[in-house]
C-alpha positions as CSV (number, residue, x, y, z in Angstrom):
1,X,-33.1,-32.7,-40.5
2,X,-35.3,-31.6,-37.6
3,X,-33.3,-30.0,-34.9
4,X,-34.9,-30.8,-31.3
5,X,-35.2,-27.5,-29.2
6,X,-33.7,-27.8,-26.3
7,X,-34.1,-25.6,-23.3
8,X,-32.6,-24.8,-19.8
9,X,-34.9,-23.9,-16.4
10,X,-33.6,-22.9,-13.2
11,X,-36.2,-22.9,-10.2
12,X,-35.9,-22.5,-6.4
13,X,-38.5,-25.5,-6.2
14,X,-39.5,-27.5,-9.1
15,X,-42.7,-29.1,-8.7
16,X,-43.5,-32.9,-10.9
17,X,-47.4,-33.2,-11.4
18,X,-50.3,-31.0,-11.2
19,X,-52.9,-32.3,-9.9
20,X,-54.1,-31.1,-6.7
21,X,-51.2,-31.7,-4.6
22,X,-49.1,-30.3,-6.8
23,X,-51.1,-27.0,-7.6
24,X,-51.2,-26.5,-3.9
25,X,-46.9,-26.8,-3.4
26,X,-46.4,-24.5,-6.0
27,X,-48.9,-21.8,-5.2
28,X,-47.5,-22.2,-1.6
29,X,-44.2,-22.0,-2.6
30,X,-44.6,-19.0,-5.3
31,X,-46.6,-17.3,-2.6
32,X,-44.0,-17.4,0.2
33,X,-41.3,-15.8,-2.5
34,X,-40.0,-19.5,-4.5
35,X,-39.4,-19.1,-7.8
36,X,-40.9,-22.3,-8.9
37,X,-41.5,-24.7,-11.8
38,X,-44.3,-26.3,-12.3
39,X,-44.3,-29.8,-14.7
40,X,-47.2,-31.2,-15.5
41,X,-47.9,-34.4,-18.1
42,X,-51.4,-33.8,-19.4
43,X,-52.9,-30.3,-21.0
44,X,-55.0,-29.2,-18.1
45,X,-54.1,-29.4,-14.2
46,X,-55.9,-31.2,-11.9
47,X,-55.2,-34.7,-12.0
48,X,-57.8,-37.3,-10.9
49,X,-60.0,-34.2,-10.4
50,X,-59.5,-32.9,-14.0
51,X,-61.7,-32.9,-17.0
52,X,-60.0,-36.2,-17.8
53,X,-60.8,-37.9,-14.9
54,X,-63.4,-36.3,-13.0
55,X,-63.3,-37.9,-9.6
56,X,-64.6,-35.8,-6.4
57,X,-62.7,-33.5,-4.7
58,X,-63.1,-35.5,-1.3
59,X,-61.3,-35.2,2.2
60,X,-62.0,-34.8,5.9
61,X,-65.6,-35.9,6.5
62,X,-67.6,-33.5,9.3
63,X,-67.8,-30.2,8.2
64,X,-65.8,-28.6,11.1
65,X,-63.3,-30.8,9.5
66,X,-63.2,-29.4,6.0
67,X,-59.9,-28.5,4.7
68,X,-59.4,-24.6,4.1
69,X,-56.0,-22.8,2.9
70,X,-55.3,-22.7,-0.8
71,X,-57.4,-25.8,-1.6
72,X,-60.8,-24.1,0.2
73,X,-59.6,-20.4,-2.1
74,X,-60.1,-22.8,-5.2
75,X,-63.3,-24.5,-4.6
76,X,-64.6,-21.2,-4.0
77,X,-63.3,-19.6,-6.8
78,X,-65.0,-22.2,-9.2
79,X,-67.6,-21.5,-7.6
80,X,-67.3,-17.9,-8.6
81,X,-66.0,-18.3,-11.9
82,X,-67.8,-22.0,-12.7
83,X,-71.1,-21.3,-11.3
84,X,-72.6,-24.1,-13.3
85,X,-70.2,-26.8,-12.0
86,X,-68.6,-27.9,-15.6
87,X,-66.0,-29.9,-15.5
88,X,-64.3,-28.8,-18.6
89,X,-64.4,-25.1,-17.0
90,X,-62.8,-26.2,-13.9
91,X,-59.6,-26.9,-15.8
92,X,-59.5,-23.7,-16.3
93,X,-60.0,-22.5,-12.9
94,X,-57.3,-24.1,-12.0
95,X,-55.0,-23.0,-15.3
96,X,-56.2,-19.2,-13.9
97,X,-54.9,-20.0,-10.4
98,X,-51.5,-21.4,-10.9
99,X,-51.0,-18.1,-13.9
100,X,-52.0,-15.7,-11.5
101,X,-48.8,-16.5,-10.0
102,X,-45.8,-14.5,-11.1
103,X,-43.4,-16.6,-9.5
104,X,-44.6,-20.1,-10.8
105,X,-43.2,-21.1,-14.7
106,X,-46.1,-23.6,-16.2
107,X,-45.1,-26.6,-18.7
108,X,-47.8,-28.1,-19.5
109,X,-48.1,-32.0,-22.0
110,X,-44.3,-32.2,-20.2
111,X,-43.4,-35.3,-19.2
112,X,-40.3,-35.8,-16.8
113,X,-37.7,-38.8,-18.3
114,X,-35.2,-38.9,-16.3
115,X,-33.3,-37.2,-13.3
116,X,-29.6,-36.3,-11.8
117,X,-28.1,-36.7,-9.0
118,X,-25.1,-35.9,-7.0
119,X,-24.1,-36.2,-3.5
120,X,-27.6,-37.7,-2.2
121,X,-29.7,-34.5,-3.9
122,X,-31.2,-34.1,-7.2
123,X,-29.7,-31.6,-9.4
124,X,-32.1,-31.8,-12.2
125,X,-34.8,-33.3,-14.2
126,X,-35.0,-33.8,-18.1
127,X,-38.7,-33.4,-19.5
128,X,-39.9,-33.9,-22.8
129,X,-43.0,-31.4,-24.3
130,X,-44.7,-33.3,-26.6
131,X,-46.6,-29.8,-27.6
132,X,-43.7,-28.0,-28.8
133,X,-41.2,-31.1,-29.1
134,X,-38.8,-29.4,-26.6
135,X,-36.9,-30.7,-24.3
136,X,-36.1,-29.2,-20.8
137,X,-33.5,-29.5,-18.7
138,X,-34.9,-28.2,-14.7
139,X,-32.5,-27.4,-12.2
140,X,-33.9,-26.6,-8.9
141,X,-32.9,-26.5,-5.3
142,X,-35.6,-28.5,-4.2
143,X,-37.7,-31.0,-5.3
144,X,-41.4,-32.5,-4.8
145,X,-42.9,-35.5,-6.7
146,X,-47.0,-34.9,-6.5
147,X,-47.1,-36.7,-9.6
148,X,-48.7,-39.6,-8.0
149,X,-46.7,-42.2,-10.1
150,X,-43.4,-41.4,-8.1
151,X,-41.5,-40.7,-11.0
152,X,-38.4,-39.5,-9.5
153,X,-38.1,-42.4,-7.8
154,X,-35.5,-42.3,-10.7
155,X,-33.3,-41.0,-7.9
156,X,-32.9,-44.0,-6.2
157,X,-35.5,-42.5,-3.3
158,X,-36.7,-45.5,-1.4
159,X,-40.0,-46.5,-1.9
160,X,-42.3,-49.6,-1.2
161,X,-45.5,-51.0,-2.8
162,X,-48.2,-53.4,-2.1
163,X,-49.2,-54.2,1.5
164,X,-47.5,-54.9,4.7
165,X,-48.3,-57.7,7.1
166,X,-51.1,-56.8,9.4
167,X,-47.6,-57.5,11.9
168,X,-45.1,-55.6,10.4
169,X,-46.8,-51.9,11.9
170,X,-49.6,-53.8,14.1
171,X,-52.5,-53.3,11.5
172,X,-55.2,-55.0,12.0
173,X,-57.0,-54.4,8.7
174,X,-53.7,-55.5,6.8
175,X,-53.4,-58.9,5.5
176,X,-51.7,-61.7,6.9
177,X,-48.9,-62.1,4.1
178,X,-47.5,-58.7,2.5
179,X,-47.9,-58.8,-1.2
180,X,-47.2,-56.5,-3.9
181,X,-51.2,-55.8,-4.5
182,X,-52.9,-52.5,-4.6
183,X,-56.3,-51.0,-5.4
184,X,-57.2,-51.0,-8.7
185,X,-57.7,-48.1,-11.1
186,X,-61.0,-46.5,-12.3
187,X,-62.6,-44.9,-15.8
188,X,-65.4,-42.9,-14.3
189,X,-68.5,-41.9,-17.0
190,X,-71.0,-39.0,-16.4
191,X,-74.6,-39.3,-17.7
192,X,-77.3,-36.7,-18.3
193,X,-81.6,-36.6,-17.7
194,X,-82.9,-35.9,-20.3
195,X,-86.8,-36.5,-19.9
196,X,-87.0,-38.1,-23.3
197,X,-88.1,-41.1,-24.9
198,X,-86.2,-44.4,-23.7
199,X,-84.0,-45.0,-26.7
200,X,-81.8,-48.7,-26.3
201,X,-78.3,-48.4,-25.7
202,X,-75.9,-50.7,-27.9
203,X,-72.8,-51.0,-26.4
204,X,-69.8,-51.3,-29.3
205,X,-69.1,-55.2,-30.2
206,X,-65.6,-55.2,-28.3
207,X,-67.6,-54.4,-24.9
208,X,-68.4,-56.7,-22.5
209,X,-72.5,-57.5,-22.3
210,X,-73.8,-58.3,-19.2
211,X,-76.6,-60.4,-18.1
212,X,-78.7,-61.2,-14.7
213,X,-75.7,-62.8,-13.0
214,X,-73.0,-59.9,-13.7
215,X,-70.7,-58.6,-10.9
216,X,-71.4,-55.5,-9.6
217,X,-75.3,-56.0,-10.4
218,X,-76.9,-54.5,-7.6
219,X,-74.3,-51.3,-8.0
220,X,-75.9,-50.8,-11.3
221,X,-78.9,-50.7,-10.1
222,X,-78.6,-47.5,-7.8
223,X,-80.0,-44.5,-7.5
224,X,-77.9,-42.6,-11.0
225,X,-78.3,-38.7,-9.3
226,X,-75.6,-40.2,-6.3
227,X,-73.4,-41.9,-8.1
228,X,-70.4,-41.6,-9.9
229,X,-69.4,-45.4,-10.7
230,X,-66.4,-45.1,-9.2
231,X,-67.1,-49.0,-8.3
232,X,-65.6,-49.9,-12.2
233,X,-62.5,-50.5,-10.9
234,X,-59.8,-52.7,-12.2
235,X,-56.0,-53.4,-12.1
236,X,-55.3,-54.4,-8.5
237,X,-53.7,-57.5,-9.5
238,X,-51.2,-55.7,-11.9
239,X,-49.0,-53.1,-11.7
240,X,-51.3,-49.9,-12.0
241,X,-48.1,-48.2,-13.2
242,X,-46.7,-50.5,-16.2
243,X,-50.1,-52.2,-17.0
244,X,-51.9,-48.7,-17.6
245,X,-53.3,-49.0,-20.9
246,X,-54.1,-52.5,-20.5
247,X,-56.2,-51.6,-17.2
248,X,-57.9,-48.7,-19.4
249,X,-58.8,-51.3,-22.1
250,X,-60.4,-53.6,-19.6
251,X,-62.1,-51.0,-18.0
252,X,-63.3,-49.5,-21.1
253,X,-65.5,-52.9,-21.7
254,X,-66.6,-53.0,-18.6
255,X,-68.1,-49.2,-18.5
256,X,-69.5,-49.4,-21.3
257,X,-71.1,-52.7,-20.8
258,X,-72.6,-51.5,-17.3
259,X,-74.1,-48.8,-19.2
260,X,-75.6,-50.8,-21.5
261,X,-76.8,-52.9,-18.6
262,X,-78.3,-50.0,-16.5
263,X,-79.9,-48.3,-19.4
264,X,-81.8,-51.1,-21.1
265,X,-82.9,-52.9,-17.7
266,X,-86.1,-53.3,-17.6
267,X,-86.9,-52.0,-14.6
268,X,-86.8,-48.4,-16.4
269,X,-84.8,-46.3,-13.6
270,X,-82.2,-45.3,-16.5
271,X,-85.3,-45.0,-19.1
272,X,-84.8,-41.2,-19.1
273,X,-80.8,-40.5,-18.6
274,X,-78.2,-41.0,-21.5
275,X,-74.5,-41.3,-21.5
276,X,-73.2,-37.8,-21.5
277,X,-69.3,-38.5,-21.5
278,X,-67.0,-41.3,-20.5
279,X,-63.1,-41.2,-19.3
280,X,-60.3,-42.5,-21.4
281,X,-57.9,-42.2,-19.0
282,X,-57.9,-43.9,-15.9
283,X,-57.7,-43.0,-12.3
284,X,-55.4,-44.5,-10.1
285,X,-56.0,-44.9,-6.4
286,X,-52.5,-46.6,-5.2
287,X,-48.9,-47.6,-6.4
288,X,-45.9,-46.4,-5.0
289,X,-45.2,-45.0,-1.8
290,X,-42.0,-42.6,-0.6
291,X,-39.8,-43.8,2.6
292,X,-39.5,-40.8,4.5
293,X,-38.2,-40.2,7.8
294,X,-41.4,-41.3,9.4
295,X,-43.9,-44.3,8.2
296,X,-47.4,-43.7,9.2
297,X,-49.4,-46.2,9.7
298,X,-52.8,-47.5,10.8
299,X,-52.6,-47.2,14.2
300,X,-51.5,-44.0,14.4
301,X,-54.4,-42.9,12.0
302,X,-56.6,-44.5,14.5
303,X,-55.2,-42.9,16.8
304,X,-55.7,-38.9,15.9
305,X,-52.0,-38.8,14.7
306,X,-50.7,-36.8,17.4
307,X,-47.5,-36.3,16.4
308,X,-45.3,-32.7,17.3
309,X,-44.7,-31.9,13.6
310,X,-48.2,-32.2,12.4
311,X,-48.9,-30.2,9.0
312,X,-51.9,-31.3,7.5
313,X,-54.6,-33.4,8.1
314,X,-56.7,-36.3,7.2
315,X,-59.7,-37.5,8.0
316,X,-61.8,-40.0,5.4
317,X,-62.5,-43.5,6.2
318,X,-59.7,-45.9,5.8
319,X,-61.2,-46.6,2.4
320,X,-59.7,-49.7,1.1
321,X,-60.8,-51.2,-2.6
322,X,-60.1,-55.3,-2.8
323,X,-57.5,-55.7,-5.4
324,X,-59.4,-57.8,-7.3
325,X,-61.8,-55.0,-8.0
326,X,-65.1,-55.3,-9.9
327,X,-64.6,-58.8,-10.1
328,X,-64.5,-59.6,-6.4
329,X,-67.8,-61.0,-5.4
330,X,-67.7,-58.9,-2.0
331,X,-68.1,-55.5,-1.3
332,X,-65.8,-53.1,-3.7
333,X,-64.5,-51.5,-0.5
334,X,-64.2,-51.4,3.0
335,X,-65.0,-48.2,4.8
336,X,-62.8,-49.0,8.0
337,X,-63.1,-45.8,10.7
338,X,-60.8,-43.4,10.8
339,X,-61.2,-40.2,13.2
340,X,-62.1,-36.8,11.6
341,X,-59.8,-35.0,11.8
342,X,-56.5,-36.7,12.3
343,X,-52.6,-35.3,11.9
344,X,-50.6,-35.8,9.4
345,X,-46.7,-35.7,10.0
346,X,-44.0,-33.7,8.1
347,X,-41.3,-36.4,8.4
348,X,-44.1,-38.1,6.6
349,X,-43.7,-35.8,3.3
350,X,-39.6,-35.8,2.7
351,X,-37.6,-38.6,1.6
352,X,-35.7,-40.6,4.2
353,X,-32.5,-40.7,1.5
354,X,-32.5,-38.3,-0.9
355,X,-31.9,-34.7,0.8
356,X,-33.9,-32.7,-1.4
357,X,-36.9,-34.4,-2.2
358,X,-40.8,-33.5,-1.1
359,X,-43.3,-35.7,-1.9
360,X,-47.1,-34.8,-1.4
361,X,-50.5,-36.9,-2.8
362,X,-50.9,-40.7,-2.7
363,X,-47.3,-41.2,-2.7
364,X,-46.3,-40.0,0.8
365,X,-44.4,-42.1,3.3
366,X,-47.2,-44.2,4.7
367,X,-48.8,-48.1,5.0
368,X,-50.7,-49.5,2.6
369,X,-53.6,-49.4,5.4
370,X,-52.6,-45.5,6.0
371,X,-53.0,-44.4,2.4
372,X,-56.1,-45.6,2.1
373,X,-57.1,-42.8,3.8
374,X,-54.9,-40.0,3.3
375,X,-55.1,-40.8,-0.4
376,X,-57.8,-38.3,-1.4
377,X,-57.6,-35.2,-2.9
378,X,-58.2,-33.0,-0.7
379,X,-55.9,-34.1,2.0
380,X,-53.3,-34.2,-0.6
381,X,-53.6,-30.7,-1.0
382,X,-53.2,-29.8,2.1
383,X,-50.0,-31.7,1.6
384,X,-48.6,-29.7,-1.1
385,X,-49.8,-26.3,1.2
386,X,-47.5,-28.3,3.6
387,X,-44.2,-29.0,1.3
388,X,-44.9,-25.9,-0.8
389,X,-44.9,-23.9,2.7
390,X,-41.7,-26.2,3.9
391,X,-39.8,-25.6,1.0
392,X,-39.5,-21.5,1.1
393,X,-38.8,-21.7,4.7
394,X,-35.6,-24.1,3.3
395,X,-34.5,-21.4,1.5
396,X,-35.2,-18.8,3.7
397,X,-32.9,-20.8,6.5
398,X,-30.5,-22.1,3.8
399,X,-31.5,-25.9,5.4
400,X,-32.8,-28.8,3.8
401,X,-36.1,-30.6,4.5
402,X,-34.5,-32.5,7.5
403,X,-33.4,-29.8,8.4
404,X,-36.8,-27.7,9.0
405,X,-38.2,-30.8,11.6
406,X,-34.8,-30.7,13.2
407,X,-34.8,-26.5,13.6
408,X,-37.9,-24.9,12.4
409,X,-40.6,-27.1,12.4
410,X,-42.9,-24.9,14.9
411,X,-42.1,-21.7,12.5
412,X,-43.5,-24.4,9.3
413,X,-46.7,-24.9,11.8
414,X,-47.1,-21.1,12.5
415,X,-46.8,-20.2,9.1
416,X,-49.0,-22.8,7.3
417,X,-52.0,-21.5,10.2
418,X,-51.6,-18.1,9.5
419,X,-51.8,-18.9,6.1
420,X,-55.3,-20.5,6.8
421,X,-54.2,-24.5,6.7
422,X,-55.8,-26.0,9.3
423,X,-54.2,-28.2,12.1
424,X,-55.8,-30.0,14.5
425,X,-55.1,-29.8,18.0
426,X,-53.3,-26.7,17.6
427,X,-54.2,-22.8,17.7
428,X,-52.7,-19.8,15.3
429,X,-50.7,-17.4,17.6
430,X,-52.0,-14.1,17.9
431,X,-50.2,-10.8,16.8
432,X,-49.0,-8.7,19.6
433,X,-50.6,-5.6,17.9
434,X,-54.1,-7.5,18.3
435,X,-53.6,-8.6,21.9
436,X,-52.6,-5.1,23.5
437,X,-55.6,-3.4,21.7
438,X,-59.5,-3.6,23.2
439,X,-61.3,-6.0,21.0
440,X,-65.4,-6.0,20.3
441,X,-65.2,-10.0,20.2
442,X,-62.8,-11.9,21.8
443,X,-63.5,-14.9,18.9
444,X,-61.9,-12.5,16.5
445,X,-58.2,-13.3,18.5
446,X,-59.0,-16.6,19.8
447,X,-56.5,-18.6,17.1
448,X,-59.6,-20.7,16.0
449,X,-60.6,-19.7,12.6
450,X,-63.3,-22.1,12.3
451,X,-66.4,-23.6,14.3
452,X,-65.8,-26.6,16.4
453,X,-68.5,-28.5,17.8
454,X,-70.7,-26.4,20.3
455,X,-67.8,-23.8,19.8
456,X,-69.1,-21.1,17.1
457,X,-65.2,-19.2,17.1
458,X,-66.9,-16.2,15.3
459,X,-68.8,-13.4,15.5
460,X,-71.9,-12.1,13.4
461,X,-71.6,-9.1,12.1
462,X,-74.7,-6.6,10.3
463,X,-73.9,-4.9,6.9
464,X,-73.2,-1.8,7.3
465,X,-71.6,-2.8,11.2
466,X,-68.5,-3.3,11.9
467,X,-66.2,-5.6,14.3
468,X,-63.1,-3.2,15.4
469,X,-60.0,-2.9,17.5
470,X,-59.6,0.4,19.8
471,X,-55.6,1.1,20.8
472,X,-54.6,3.6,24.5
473,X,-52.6,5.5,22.5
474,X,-52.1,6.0,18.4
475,X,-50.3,3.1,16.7
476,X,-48.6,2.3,13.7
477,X,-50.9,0.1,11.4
478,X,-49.9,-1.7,8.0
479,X,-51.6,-5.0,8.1
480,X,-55.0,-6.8,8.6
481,X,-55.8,-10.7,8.3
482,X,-59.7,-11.5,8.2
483,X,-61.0,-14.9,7.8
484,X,-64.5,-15.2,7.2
485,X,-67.1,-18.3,6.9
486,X,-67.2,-20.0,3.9
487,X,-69.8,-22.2,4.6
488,X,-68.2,-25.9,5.9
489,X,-71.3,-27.6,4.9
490,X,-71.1,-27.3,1.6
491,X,-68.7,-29.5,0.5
492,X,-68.0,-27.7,-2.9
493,X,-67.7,-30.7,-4.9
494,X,-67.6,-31.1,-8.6
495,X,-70.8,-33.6,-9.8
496,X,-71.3,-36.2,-13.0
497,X,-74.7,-35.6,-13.5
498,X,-76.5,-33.1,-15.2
499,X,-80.3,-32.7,-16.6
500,X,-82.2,-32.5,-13.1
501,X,-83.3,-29.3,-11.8
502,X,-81.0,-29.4,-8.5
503,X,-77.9,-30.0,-10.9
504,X,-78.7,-27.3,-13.0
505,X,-78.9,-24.5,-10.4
506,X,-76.3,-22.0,-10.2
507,X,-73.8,-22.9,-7.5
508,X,-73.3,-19.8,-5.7
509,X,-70.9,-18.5,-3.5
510,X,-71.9,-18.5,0.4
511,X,-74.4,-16.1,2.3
512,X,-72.2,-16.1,5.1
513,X,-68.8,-14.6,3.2
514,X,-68.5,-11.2,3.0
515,X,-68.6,-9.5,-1.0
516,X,-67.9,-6.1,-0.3
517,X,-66.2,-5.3,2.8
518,X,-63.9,-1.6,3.6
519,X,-61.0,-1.1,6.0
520,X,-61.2,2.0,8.4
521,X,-58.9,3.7,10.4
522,X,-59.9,6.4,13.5
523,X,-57.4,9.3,13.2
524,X,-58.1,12.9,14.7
525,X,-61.6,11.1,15.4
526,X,-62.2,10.6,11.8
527,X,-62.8,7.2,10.2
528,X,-61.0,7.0,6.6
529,X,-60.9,4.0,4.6
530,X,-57.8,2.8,4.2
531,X,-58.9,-0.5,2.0
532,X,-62.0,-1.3,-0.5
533,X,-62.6,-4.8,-1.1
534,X,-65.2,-5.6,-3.9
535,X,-66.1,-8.9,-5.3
536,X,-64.4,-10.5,-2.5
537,X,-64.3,-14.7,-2.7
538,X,-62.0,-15.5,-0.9
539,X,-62.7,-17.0,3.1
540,X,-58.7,-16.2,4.4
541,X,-57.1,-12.4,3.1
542,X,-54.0,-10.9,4.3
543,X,-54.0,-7.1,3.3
544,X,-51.5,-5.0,3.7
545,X,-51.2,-1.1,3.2
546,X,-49.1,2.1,3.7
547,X,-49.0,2.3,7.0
548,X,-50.5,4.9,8.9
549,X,-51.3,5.8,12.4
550,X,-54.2,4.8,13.8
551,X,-56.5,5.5,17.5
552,X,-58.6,2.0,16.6
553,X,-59.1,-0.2,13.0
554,X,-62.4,-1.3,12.2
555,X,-63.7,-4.0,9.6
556,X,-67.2,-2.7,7.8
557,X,-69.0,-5.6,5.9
558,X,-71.2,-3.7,3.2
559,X,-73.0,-6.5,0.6
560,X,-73.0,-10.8,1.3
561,X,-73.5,-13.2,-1.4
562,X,-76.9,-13.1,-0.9
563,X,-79.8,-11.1,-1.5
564,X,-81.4,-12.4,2.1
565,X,-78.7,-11.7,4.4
566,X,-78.2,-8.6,6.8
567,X,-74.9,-10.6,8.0
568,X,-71.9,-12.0,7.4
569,X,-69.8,-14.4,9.7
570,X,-66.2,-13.3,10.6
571,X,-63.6,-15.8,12.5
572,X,-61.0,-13.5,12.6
573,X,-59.8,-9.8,12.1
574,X,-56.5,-8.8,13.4
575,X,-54.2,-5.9,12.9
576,X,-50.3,-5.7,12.5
């Protein structure tokens, strides 16, 4: 007889799903002392941006907009460590993250069935590894579902699905009648040039074929080096939760009989390209959204989210699919404006009833018309920065999440800024060390680690230069934070295609971010280094040393990631 191992986890913060909100809260959390848990259903992290999937890493449009923080220290580690952009590879990036983490406990194929409560707070979740056939049971203080499915909704947290009446929140893009419909889900394929001979595809006999009239004809028709096919969408209509492997089935005929449609038309613009890999398991965009303390809603996207407990931010379109998906003879979705960047509310990531419970990714307490927007990856990862951050702070104060918007909710802003998460509207506080000493650049203290607009917020510096604070007298010195550019404009972003010569170019990590870089201090007018830096990838870094007294501190750039440059672009440098 087969005894089931069972096994007991205690956490500070116990984190359900790994894709990119949830690797975000739990490096956040692990970071800022939480000894965390990290549960995660498939074999590799990631979610809708894993091998698995292999959706885009999208968010803010604008590239003064981009997200930054831990999200911005992952794309450019792939980019270091994944210079060839493999999707399979980038799994691992993100495995190499989240172990690098000695607070944060990995279960990996762990699936969460069920959870306790007492008292309005979860005590713990039971989770079945289908790996090891073990079963856990995870106690934690606190909470967060990033899972995306809301599955401890089992706590009896308040949720809703479907859409609101364009009059329940004032939306004008909402429909008339509220109705339990969402988007739809999506099983993405990636295809590879080749060069070769056209060779037919035959798509297997339980696929659909399509003809002349097919939905979705002009879509297959389009330029295959831009496109992902994220337009094969079905599931609206159903419950994109329940009806998952149905959706998938339906979706698997009608991928592969697009394919077979683009590659044998004959107007030959799929002649050369072959299907390289397609998804088994499908993407989903929407299902169930989290009650918190605060709803938001279209308007309030519209208009910048201005809100005094802004923790993130947004800033995609309003991106909404039509539930009926593929088959809906319009357009698959409507790209209704949304400003870049716009706030995104704490009271918006903690559940209105349950008193431990985070919630960060698609899930968060928002409209239908909201979360078409803030849906995307990479504002949901700036959401798990944000609960991840939110949590420690909980401990710290011995408060609950209601608790840190009621008491500490300008501390939560300070410390997700210094920690490089940007918030619009706002500007990092400045150490006092810094703002006594004589500064070379005043844009190295201005609390804007970024450009804006006409507003470059940095200052070039030459290899072998240096940018530097001078002190009147000798001070004690233990810290620096230095935030160079990593290059806004490139969006970092995964692709589907391979086989053409811009694809197969080695991604590599930007000109204007320093590689090697030293630390000096001027003692007994000397200049000793007090920190080497090589192989630096990393756009935010808050180094700490022994300290030691110091007449001025000075940063010396020595090598960029390229060969070209004679610079490298710093938006801050500051001394503690």
């Amino acid at each position: 007889m087969m005894i089931i191992p069972e096994k007991q986890l205690s956490a500070d913060f116990v984190v359900v799903g790994g894709g990119m909100a949830g690797v975000c809260a739990a490096v956040a959390a692990a970071r800022n002392g939480l000894k965390t848990v990290l549960v995660q259903d498939r074999p590799m992290l990631g979610g809708n941006a894993s091998s698995e999937i292999r959706m885009w890493v999208c968010g803010a449009h604008g590239k003064d907009q981009k997200e930054a923080g831990i999200l911005e220290e992952i794309l450019l580690e792939n980019y270091y460590l994944n210079p060839t952009l493999r999707f399979t590879v980038w799994d691992d990036v993100l495995y190499t993250v989240v172990k690098r983490e000695p607070n944060i406990t990995l279960l990996l194929n762990t699936t969460v069935e069920d959870v306790s409560v007492e008292n309005g707070a979860i005590r713990s979740v039971s989770a079945w590894n289908l790996h090891s056939y073990t079963r856990y049971t995870i106690s934690g203080r606190f909470f967060a579902d990033c899972s995306g499915d809301s599955i401890l909704r089992l706590s009896g947290a308040e949720y809703r699905t479907g859409r609101e009446a364009s009059s329940e929140f004032g939306e004008s893009h909402a429909p008339e009648t509220a109705d339990k419909k969402t988007m739809g889900n999506s099983i993405l394929i990636q295809v590879r040039k080749t060069n070769g001979p056209h060779r037919p595809f035959v798509a297997p006999e339980w696929a659909y074929h399509f003809n002349d009239d097919a939905a979705r004809r002009e879509w297959m028709l389009r330029d295959l080096r831009t496109d992902n096919f994220w337009w094969m969408e079905f599931g609206g209509l159903q419950d994109t939760i329940a009806d998952a492997d149905e959706i998938r089935d339906e979706l698997l005929k009608i991928a592969y009989g697009c394919w077979e449609y683009i590659k044998n038309n004959p107007d030959g613009h799929a002649a050369e390209w072959e299907l390289d890999w397609i998804g088994k398991l499908p993407g989903k965009r929407e299902n169930i959204r989290y009650v918190g303390d605060h709803i938001l809603t279209q308007p309030e996207v519209e208009a910048e989210g201005r809100f005094p407990d802004v923790v993130c931010h947004g800033g995609w379109s309003m991106d909404n699919h039509h539930p009926e998906a593929f088959y809906y003879p319009g357009p698959p979705t409507i790209f209704h404006p949304a400003p870049s960047p716009f706030g995104i509310p704490y009271r918006s990531l903690y559940s209105r009833n349950i008193g431990n419970l985070f919630f960060a990714g698609r899930n968060i307490s928002c409209s239908h018309m909201a979360m078409s927007s803030t849906r995307v990856m990479a504002t949901c990862a700036t959401m798990g920065q944000a609960i991840g951050t939110a949590a420690a702070l909980a401990v710290r104060h011995n408060t609950d999440p209601r608790g840190i918007w009621k008491e500490h909710v300008e501390e939560l802003r300070d410390t997700l800024m210094e920690q490089d998460q940007f918030i619009p509207f706002a500007k990092r506080k400045i150490s006092a060390l810094s703002l006594a000493a004589k500064v070379s650049d005043e844009a190295l203290r201005n609390g804007m680690d970024r450009s804006l607009g006409d507003d470059d917020n940095g200052v070039w510096v030459k290899l072998g230069g240096d940018c530097r604070y001078e002190f009147a007298k000798p001070e004690t010195v233990r810290s620096v934070r230095i935030v160079f550019d990593s290059d806004f404009s490139d969006v970092k972003r995964m692709r589907n295609i391979e086989g053409i010569p811009e694809n197969d170019a080695l991604r590599r990590l930007p000109a204007t971010l320093a590689r090697d870089f030293r630390v000096e201090i001027l003692s007994a007018g000397k200049w000793t280094p007090v920190l080497t830096v090589k192989e630096n990838r990393k756009r935010y870094l808050r180094l700490n040393f022994d300290p030691v007294s110091a007449e001025a501190v000075r940063l010396v750039p020595e090598t960029s990631w390229s060969s070209d440059a004679d610079n490298v672009h710093v938006f801050a440098f500051e001394v503690e």
